[in-house]
C-alpha positions in Angstrom: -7.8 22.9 13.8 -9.2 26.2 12.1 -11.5 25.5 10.0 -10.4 24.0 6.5 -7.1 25.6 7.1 -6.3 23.3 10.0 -7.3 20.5 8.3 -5.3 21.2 4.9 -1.7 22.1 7.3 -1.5 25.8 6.1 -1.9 27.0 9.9 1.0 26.5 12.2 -0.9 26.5 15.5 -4.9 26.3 16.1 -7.0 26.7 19.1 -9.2 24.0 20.4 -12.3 24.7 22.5 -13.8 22.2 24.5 -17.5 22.9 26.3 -16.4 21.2 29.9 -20.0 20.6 31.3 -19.4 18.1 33.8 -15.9 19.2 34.8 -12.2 18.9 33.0 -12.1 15.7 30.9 -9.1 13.3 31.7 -6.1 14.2 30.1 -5.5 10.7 28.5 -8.6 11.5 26.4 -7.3 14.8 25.4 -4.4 13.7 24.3 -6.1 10.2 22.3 -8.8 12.8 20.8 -5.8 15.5 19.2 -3.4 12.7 18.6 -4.7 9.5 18.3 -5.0 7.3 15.6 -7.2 8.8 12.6 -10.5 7.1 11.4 -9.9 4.7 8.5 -11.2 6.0 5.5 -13.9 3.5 3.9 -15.7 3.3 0.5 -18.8 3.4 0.7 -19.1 2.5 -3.0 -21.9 -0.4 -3.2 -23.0 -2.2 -6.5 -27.1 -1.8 -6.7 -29.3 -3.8 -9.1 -30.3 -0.3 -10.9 -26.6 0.8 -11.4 -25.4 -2.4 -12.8 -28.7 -2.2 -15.1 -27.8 1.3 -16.3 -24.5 0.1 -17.2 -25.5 -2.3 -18.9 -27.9 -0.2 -21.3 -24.5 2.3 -21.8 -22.5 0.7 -24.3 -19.2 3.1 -23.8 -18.8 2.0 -20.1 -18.5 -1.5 -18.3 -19.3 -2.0 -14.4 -16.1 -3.2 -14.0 -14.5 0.0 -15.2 -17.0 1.6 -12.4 -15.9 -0.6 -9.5 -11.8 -0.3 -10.7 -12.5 3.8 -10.5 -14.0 3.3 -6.6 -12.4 3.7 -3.9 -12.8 0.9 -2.5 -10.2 -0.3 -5.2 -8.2 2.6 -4.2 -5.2 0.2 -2.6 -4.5 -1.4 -6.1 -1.7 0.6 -7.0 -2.2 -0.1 -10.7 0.4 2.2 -11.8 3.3 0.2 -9.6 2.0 -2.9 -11.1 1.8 -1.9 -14.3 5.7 -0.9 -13.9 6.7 -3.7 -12.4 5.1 -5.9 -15.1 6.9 -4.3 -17.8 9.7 -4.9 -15.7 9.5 -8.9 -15.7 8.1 -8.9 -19.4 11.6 -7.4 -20.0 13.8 -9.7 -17.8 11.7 -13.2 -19.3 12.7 -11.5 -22.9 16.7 -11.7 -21.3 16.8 -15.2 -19.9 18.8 -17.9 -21.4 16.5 -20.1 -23.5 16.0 -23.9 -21.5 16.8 -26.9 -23.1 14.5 -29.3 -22.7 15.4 -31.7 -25.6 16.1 -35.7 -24.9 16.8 -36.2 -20.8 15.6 -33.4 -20.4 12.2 -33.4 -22.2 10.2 -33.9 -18.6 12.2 -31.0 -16.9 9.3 -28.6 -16.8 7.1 -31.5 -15.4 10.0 -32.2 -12.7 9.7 -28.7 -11.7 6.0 -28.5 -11.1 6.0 -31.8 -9.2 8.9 -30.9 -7.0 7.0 -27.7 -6.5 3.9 -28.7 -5.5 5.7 -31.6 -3.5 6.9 -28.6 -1.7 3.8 -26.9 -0.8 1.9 -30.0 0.4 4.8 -31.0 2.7 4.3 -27.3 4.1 0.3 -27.2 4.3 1.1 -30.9 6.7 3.6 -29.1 8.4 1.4 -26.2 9.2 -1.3 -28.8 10.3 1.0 -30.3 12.3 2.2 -27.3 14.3 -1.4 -26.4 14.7 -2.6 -29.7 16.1 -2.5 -30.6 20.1 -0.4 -33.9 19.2 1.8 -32.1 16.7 3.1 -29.4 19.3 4.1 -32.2 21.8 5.8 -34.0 19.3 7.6 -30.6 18.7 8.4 -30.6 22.5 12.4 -30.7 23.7 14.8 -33.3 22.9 12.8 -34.2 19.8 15.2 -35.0 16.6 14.3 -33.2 13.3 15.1 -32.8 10.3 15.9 -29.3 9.0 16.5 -28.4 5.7 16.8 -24.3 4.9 19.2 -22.6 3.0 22.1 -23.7 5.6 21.8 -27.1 6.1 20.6 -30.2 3.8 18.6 -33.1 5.5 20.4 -32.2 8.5 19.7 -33.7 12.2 18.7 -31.2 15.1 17.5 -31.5 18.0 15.1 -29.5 19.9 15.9 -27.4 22.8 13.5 -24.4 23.1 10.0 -23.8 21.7 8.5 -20.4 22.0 5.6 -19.6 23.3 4.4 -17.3 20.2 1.5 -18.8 18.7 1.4 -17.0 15.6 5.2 -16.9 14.7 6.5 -19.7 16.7 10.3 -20.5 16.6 12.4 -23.6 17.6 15.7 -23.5 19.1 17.7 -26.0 18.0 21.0 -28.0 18.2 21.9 -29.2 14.6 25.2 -31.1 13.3 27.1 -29.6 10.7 30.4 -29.8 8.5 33.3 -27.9 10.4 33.5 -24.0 9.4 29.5 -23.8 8.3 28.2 -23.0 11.5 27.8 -19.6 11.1 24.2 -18.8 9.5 24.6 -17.6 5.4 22.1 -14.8 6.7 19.5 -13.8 8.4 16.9 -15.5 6.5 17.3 -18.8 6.8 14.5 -20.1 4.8 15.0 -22.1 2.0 13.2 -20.3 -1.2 15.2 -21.9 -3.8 13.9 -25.7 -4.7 16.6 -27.9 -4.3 17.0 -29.6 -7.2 16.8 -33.6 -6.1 14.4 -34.6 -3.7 15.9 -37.1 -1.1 15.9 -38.6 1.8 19.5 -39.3 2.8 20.8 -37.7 5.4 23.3 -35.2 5.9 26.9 -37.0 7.2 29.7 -34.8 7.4 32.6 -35.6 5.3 35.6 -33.9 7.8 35.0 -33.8 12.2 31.6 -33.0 12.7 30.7 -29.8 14.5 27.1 -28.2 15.4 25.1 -25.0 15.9 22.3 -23.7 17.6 20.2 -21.4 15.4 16.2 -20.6 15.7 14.3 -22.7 13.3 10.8 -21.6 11.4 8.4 -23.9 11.3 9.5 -24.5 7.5 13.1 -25.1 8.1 11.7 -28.3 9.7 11.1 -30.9 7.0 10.3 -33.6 9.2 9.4 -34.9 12.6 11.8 -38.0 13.9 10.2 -40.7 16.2 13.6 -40.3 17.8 14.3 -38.3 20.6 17.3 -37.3 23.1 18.0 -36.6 26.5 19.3 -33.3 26.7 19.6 -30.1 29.3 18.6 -27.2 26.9 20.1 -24.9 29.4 23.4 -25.8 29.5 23.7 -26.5 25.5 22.3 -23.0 24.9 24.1 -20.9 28.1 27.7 -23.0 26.8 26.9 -22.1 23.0 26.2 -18.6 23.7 29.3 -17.9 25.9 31.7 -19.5 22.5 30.4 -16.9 20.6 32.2 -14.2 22.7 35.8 -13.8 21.1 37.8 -14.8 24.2 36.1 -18.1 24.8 35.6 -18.9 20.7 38.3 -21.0 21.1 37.3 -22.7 24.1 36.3 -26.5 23.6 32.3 -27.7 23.7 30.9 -28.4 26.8 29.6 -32.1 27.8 25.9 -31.5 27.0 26.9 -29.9 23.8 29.6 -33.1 22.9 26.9 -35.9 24.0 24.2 -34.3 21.9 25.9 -33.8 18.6 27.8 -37.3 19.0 24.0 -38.7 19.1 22.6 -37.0 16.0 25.9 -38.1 13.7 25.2 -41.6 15.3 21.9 -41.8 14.5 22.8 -40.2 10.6 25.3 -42.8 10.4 23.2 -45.4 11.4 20.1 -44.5 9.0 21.6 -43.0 6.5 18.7 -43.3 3.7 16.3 -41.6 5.8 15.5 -42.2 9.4 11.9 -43.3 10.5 9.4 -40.1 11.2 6.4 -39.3 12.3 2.8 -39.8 10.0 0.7 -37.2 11.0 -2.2 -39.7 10.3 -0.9 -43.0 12.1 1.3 -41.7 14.6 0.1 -37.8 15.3 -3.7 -39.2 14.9 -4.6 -36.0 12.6 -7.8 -37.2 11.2 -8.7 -34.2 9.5 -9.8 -34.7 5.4 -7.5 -32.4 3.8 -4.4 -33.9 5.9 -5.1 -37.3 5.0 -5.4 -36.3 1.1 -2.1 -34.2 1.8 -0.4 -37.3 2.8 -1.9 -39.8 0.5 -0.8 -36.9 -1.8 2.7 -36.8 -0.7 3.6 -40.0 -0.8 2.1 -40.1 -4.8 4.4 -37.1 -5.6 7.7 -38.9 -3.7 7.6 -42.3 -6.0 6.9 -39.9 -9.3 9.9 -38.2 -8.2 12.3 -41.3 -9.2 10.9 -42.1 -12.7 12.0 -38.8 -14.3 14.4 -39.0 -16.6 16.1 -35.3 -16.5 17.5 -35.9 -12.8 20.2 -38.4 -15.1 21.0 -35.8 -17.4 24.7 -34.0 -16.8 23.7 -30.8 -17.7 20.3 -31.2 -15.2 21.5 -29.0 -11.6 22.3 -25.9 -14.8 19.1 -26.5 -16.6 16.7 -26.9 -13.1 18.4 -23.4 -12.1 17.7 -21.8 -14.9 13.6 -23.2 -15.1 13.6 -22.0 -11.6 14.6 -18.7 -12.3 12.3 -18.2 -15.1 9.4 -19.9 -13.3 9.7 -17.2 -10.4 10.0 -14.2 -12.9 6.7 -16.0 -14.8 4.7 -16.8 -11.3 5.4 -12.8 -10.3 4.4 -11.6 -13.6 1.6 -14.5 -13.3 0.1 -12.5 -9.9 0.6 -9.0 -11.3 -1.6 -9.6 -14.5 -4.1 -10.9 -11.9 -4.2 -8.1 -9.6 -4.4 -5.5 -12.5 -7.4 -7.5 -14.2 -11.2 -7.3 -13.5 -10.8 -10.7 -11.9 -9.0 -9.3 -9.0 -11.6 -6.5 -8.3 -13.6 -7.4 -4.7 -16.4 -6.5 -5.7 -16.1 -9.2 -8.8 -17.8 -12.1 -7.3 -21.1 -9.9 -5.8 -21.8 -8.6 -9.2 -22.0 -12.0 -10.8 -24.4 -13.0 -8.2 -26.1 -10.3 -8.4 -26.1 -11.0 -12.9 -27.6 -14.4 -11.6 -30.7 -12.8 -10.0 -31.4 -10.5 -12.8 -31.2 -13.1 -15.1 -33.7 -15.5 -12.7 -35.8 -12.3 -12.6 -35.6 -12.1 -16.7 -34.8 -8.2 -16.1 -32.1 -9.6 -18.2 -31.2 -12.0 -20.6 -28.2 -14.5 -21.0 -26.5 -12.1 -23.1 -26.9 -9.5 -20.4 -29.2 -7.7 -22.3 -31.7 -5.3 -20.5 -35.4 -6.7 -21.3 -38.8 -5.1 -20.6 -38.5 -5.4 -16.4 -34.7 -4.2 -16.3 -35.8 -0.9 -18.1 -38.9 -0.5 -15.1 -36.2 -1.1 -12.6 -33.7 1.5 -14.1 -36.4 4.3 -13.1 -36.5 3.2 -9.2 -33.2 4.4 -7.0 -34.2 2.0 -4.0 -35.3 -1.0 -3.6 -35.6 -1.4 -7.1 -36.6 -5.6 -7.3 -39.3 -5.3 -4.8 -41.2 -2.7 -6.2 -40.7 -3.6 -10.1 -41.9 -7.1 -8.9 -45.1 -5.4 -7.3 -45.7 -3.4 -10.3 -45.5 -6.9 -12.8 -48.0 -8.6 -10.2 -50.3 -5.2 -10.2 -50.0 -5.2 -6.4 -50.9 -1.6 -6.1 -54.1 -2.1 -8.6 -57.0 -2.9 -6.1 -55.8 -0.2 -4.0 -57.0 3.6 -4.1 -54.4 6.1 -4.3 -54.0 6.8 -0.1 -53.5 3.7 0.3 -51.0 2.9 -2.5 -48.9 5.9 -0.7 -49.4 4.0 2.7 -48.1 0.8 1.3 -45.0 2.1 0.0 -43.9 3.8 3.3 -42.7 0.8 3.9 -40.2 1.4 1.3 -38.4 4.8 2.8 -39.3 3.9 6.8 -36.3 2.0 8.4 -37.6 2.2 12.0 -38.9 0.0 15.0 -41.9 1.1 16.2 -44.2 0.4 19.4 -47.4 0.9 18.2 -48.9 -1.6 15.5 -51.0 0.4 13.0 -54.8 -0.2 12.5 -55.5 -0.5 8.9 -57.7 -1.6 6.2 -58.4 -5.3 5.2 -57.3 -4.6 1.6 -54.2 -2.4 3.2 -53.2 -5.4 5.1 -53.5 -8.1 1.9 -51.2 -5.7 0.4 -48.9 -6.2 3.5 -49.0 -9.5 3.1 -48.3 -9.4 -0.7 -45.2 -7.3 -0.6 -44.2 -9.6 2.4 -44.4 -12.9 0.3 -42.7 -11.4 -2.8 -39.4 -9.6 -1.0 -39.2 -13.3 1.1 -39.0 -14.5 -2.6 -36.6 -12.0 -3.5 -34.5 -12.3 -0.6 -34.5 -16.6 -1.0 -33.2 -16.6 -5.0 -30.8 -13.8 -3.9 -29.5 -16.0 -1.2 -29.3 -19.2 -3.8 -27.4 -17.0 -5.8 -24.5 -16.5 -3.1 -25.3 -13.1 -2.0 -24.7 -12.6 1.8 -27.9 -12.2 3.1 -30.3 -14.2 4.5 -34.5 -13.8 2.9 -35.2 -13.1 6.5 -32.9 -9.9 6.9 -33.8 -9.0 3.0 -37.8 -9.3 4.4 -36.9 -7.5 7.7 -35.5 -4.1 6.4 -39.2 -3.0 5.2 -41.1 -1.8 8.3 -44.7 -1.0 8.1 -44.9 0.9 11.1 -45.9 4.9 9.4 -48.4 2.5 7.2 -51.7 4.2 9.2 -49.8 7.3 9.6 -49.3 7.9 5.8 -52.8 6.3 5.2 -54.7 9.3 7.3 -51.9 11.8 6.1 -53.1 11.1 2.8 -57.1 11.3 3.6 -56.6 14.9 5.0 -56.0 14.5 8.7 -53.8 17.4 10.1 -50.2 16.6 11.0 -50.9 17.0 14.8 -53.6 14.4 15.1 -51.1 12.0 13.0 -48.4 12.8 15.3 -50.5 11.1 18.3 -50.9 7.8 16.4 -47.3 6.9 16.6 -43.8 6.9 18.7 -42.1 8.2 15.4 -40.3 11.0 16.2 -42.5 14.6 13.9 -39.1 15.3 12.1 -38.8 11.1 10.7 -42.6 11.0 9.8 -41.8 14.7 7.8 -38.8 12.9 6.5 -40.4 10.0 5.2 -43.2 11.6 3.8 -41.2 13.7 1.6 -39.2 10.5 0.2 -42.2 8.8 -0.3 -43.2 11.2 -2.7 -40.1 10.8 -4.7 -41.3 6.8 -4.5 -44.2 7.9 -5.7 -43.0 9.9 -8.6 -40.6 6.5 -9.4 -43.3 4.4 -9.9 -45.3 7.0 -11.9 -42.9 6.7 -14.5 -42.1 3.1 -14.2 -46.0 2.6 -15.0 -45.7 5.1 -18.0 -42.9 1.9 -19.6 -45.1 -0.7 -19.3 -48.1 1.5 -20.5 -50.5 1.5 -17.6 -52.0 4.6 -17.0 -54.4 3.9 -15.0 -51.7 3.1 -12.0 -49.7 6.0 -13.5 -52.6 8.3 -12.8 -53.2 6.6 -9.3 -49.5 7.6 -8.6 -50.0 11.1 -9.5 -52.8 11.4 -7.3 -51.2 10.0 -4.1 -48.4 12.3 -4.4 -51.0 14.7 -4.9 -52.7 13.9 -1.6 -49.3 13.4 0.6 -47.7 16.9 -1.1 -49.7 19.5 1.5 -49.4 21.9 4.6 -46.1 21.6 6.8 -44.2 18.4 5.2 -43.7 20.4 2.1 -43.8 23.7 3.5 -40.5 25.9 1.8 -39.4 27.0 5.2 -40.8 26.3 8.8 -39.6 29.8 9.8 -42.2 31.3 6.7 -44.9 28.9 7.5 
C-alpha cells in the first residue's frame, strides 16, 4: 500500500487512490481487489536447448542441480524430507528382526501378494462406483460386504447413498457381535492388511445386534446379488433416536429387527462366502483394465491358499511385524524418490529434449557437446533453427539486407495484415527456413515433447520480412512505417533484437570458420544499426 513499505508490512495503514473515470466502481470489486485472493506465484524457469548445452560443457554443475535450485521445485521441501528420512532409517535400525525361516520362508511373498490383492480389489471397486451399472447395483436395499477396521466380512445393507460424486458415502445397516456397535473411531478404514484372506462370513458368536454407520467406498469389499426390502427412513429415524440416552435402552424398531434378522440368515445360510456381483458378467464393465483386474484377482485369490506361512503358529506375530516394517520401508521408499532427480518435473522434458540433441548430433551418446552443440551455445533463441540454417548455408546466396530480413522472423512474434512483397531468392529462403523448423518441430514431437511441428513452424512470422529488407537498403523509417500494420514502437523493437541475432550468428560463423558469412553478418548489422532505432534517446534526437 505505500510503495515497498506497504508491500513489505512496515506501514500500519496506507492510502489507496483510485482514478474513477466512469463513475464509483461497485463495492464488491473494491473489496475483491484489496482483499481478494493473491495471484499464485509461478516459475517461470524453462529448460532451453542452449542452457542444457552450456551445462553440459561445465563439468562442476549438472542440469538437474539447476532445475532442483528453480522455483518451480520450490514446494519440495527437501529439508522436511530429508528429516523425516533420517527418521525412518532410525526406526527400520529398531524393529525386531523377522523370522522367516521354515513355514515361514514365503512370508515376505505372502505379504506382497495380499497387498497387491488389496489394491486391485480397490482399482475394481473404484471402477465400479464409477460405472452407470455399478451405482445401481449400489442403490438401497442392496447387501454388501463391509470389511474396515470395525467389522470383518460383515453383511450390511444399504439404506442411503449420497449424492457427492467425488466423496460419495453409503449409509448402511450392518450386523454385528453385541457391545461392538459403537465405531473404534472416526476413521473407519481399514489400513492394516488383515492377515488371512477369506471369504467366510462374519456370524456372531452371542445375540446378534447391528449398526448404522456411513460406509466409504473402501469399507465395501463386495457387491451381493442379494438384496432386501427395507424403509431406510424408519431404520435410520429409529437408530438415531436410540442413540439419545433416555431411549438407549429402548428395544429396536420392526424395520430395524426384520432387517438385521435377514442379513444373520443369509450369513448363516452361506457361510463360505455368499454369491456377488462380477463386474464383467453381471455389471457388464467391459473396459480392458477391469477385465485384467478381475482375471487378476481371481489368480491372486487361489495363490493365496498354497502358502505355507498362513500354517505356521507364530504367523498373525510374524505378518504384524513385516507389515510394520513394510510401511516404515514404503514411506522411506517415497521420500528417497521425492528428494532424488527422478522426482524433479521438469525430469522427463529434459530427456526428450537429450533425445533431439542427440538426433541432431549436437551431441553424442555420452552427452558430450560436438561441433553443432558449441554453434548452438552462442545463440539465446531459437537456437536449433538457426544452427540448422547455418550447417545448410541458408543464409549464403543471400546479400547481407536480405540475410537481416530473413532473420526477422526470428525476433517478430506478430500477426500481420499485410503480406510482404519480396525477392525471389528472399522468398526460397522463406521457404528453406519453413521446411527445416517443420523438421525440427516433427523429431521434437517423436521425441515426446508437447508440441505439435505445426505450432513449432507457426511461432516464426515473416510479416516485418519487407520491412527489415528496405530498412536495411537505406529507406527512412517513415516510408517503412507505411508498408505495414506493425505498430512504429514493435518494428523499433524488433529491429534492435535483430541486431543482437545478427551479432549471434557472427560469432557462431567464426566456430565453424566461415568468414565469409561472418563478414556478411557484420555488415547487416551494419546496415540495420542507423538513425532513430538506435538513437541514445528520442528526447536528444
Amino acid at each position: 500500500m505505500a510503495g515497498r513499505a506497504g508491500r513489505r508490512g512496515l506501514d500500519a495503514t496506507g492510502t489507496v487512490i483510485i482514478l474513477c473515470k466512469a463513475g464509483v466502481h461497485d463495492m464488491g470489486d473494491l473489496h475483491a481487489m484489496m482483499l481478494g485472493k493473491p495471484t499464485v506465484l509461478q516459475s517461470q524457469f524453462r529448460l532451453t536447448y542452449t542452457m542444457i548445452l552450456n551445462l553440459l560443457r561445465v563439468e562442476a554443475l549438472r542440469v538437474t542441480d539447476m532445475m532442483r535450485r528453480s522455483f518451480s521445485e520450490n514446494h519440495r521441501d527437501t529439508q522436511a524430507h530429508e528429516k523425516r528420512i533420517s527418521e525412518l532409517r532410525n526406526t527400520l535400525s529398531t524393529l525386531p528382526p523377522l523370522d522367516t525361516e521354515g513355514q515361514l520362508s514365503d512370508l515376505l511373498s505372502y505379504y506382497h501378494t495380499i497387498t497387491e490383492l488389496r489394491i486391485t480389489t480397490e482399482s475394481l471397486q473404484r471402477a465400479v462406483l464409477e460405472s452407470v451399472n455399478g451405482l445401481k447395483a449400489l442403490s438401497v436395499g442392496r447387501v454388501v460386504i463391509v470389511n474396515n477396521g470395525q467389522h470383518r466380512n460383515a453383511l450390511g445393507v444399504i439404506l442411503q447413498v449420497s449424492n457427492d460424486a467425488v466423496n460419495r458415502t453409503f449409509t448402511a445397516l450392518i450386523i454385528c457381535e453385541k457391545g461392538n456397535e459403537e465405531a473404534a473411531g472416526d476413521d473407519l478404514s481399514n489400513k492394516a492388511l488383515h492377515p488371512i484372506y477369506s471369504t467366510t462370513l462374519f456370524i456372531p458368536e452371542g445375540p446378534c445386534s447391528h449398526t448404522v454407520q456411513k460406509l466409504k467406498l473402501q469399507d465395501i469389499s463386495a457387491i451381493t446379488a442379494k438384496t432386501l426390502k427395507v424403509i431406510p427412513e424408519r431404520i435410520i429415524d429409529n437408530y438415531n433416536k436410540r442413540q439419545q440416552p433416555r431411549f438407549r435402552l429402548d428395544p429396536p424398531g420392526q424395520a430395524i429387527s426384520t432387517a438385521t434378522q435377514e442379513l444373520l440368515r443369509l450369513a448363516e445360510a452361506n457361510p463360505n462366502g455368499i454369491t456377488t456381483l462380477d463386474p464383467v458378467n453381471d455389471l457388464h464393465l467391459k473396459g480392458v483394465d477391469v477385465v485384467e483386474g478381475v482375471m487378476r484377482q481371481r489368480v491372486l485369490q487361489d495363490s493365496l491358499k498354497d502358502f505355507h506361512c498362513i500354517h505356521s503358529p507364530t504367523f498373525t506375530e510374524q505378518f504384524a511385524r513385516v507389515q510394520e516394517r513394510m510401511s516404515v520401508q514404503e514411506e522411506l521408499d517415497k521420500l528417497l524418490f521425492l528428494v532424488s532427480d527422478q522426482s524433479l518435473t521438469l525430469l522427463p522434458e529434459y530427456h526428450q529434449r537429450i533425445k533431439v540433441l542427440e538426433a541432431l548430433q549436437y551431441v553424442d551418446s555420452t552427452g558430450a557437446v560436438q561441433l553443432k552443440g558449441r554453434v548452438a551455445c552462442q545463440i539465446s533463441s531459437h537456437e536449433l533453427l538457426l544452427t540448422e540454417l547455418l550447417f545448410e548455408n541458408t543464409l549464403s546466396p543471400l546479400a547481407p539486407e536480405e540475410s537481416a530480413a530473413l532473420l526477422s522472423c526470428l525476433v517478430f512474434t506478430q500477426n500481420t495484415q499485410i503480406d510482404p512483397h519480396i525477392t525471389n531468392t528472399l522468398q526460397e529462403g522463406i521457404n528453406q527456413v519453413l521446411n527445416v523448423a517443420q523438421r525440427i518441430g516433427e523429431l521434437q514431437r517423436d521425441c515426446g515433447i508437447a508440441q505439435t511441428a505445426e505450432d513449432f513452424v507457426a511461432q516464426f512470422k515473416f510479416g516485418l520480412t519487407e520491412v527489415v529488407y528496405c530498412w536495411a537498403r537505406g529507406m527512412p523509417f517513415a516510408e517503412i512505417a507505411q508498408l505495414t500494420d506493425v505498430q512504429e514502437g514493435t518494428i523499433v523493437r524488433c529491429i534492435q533484437r535483430l541486431d543482437e541475432v545478427l551479432k549471434e550468428v557472427r560469432q557462431a560463423a567464426r566456430i565453424v570458420g566461415d568468414s565469409v558469412l561472418g563478414s556478411k553478418m557484420e555488415r547487416a548489422s551494419l546496415a540495420i544499426r542507423r538513425d532513430i532505432v538506435f538513437t541514445a534517446s528520442l528526447y536528444t534526437h
